[in-house]
ZAMARGU-4260 file (C-alpha; in steps of 0.2 Angstrom, whole numbers, plus 5000, padded with zeros to 4 digits):
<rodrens>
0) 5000/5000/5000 | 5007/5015/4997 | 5005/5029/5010 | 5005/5049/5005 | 5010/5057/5017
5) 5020/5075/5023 | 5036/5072/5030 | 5036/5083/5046 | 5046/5082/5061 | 5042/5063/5065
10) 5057/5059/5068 | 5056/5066/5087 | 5040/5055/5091 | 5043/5045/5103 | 5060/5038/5107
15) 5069/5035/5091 | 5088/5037/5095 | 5090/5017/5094 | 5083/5019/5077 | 5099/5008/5062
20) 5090/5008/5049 | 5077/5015/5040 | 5068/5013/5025 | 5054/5023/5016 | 5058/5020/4999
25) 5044/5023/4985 | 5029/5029/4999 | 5026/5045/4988 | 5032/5056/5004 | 5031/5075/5001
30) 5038/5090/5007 | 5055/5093/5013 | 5068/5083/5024 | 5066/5090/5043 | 5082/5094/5052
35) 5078/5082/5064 | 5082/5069/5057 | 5100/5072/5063 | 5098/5067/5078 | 5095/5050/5077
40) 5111/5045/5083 | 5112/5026/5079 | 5105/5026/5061 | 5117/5016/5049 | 5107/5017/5035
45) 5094/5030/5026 | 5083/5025/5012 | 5072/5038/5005 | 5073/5036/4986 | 5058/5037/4976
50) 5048/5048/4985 | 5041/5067/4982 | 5055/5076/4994 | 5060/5094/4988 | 5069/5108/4997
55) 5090/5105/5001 | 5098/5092/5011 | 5100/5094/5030 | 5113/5087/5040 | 5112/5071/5039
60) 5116/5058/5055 | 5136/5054/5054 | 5132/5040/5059 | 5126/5034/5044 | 5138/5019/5035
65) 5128/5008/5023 | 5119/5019/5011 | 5112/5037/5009 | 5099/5036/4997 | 5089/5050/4992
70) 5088/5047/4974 | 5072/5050/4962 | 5063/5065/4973 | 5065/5084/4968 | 5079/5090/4978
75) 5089/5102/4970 | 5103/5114/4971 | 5122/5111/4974 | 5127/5096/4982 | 5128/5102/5001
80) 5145/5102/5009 | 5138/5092/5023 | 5139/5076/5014 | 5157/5078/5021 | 5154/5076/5038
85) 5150/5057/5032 | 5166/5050/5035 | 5160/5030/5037 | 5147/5030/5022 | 5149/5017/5010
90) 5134/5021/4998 | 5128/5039/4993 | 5114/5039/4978 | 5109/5057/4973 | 5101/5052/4954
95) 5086/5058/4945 | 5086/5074/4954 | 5089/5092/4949 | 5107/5096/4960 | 5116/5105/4949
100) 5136/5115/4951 | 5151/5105/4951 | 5156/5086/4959 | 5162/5093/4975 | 5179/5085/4980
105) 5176/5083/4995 | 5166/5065/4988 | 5185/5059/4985 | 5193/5060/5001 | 5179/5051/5008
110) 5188/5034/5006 | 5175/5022/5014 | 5165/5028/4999 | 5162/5012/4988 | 5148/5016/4978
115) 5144/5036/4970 | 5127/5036/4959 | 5125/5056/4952 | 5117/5049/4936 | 5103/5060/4929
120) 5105/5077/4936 | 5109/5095/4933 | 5129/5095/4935 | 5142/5101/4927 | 5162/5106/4926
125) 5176/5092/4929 | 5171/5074/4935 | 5184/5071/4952 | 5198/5056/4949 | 5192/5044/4963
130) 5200/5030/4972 | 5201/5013/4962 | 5188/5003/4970 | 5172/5017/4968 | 5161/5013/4958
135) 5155/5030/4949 | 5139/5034/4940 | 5136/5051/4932 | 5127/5046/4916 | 5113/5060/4911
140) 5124/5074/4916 | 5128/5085/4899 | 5138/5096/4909 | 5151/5083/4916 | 5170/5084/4905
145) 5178/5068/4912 | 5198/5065/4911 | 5197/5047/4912 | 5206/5049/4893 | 5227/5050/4892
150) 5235/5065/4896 | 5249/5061/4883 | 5249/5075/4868 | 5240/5067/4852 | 5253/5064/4835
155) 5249/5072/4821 | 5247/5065/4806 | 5264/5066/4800 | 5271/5059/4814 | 5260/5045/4815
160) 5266/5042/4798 | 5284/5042/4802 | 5281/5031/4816 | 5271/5019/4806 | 5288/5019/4796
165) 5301/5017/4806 | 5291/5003/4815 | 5288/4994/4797 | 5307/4995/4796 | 5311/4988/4813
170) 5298/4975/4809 | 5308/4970/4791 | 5325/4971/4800 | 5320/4958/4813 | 5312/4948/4801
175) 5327/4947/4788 | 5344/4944/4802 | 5332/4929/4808 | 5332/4923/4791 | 5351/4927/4789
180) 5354/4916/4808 | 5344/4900/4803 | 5352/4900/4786 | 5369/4901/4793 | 5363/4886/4808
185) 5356/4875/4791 | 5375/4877/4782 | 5383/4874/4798 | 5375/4858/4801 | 5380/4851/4783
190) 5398/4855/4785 | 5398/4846/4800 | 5389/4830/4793 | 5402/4830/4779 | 5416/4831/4788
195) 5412/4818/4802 | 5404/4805/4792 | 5394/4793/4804 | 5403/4775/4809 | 5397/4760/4801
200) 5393/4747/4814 | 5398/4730/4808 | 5389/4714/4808 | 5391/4703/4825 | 5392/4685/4823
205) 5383/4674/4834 | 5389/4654/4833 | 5380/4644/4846 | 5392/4626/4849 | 5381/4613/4856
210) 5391/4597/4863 | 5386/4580/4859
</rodrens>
């Protein structure tokens, strides 16, 4: 059943501050994220994606290690700075929205980060070089340059060219002193057959004498 709903301050009913995790993924919530939800001290993971959640981010729990999820809702503008303060998240999804300015790098030193989904937004300017083992998405984003691509300066035509040559030549060179060495080996070898000729192994007699 899906419940529509505002998203007001419930997060201080009652006593929620043994609160982990908590999921309300796709239960067409409106309205915008109260501040309150920072003080729930023990929550490890946040699942809001798929909802109808506008306005900015608050500060979210620090607490927080598994997954931030706040995908597919219509938050917008720059990605808050306080995503920094996240130093143990593993997961932070922020598709399908409208945030919009530049990857900040902050993201990068992050390094419990494992998982980084930006697809679909409203950014722009230089994608950050992360760490190896992150996994990046920021599909849908016109405004995005990456620098995955070598930084070694292009050759131009003519230099390809000459390259292409002198490779070619290398190439030929190789090919013909390997001829030249197993032709040499081939001469060797009948030289030496001729002037060692092999021994001729002569016939053994076998006489068996039987007594009488």
């Amino acid at each position: 059943m899906i419940i529509r709903v505002i998203l007001v301050n419930f997060f201080i009913w009652g006593d929620l501050q043994a609160l982990t995790n908590l999921d309300l993924r796709g239960n067409n919530l409106s309205g915008s994220i109260p501040a309150s939800i920072g003080n729930l001290n023990s929550l490890i993971e946040l699942q809001l994606g798929n909802n109808k959640l506008n306005g900015t981010v608050p500060l979210m729990p620090q607490t927080l290690q598994i997954a931030l999820n706040l995908s597919s809702n219509l938050l917008e503008g720059p990605i808050p700075g306080t995503l920094s303060k996240l130093i143990g998240l593993h997961v932070l999804d922020l598709s399908n929205k409208k945030f919009s300015g530049q990857i900040p790098d902050f993201l990068v030193q992050m390094t419990s980060l494992t998982q980084l989904v930006h697809s679909d937004n409203l950014l722009s300017g230089v994608i950050p070089k992360f760490l190896p083992f992150v996994t990046v998405d920021v599909s849908g984003n016109k405004g995005l340059i990456s620098t995955t691509n070598s930084n070694s300066p292009s050759l131009s035509p003519k230099q390809r060219k000459t390259m292409d040559v002198g490779v070619l030549s290398f190439a030929a060179g190789s090919a013909l002193g390997f001829v030249l060495v197993i032709g040499q080996l081939i001469i060797a070898s009948i030289n030496q057959s001729l002037t060692y000729p092999k021994a001729v192994s002569k016939p053994v007699n076998m006489m068996l004498k039987s007594e009488l």
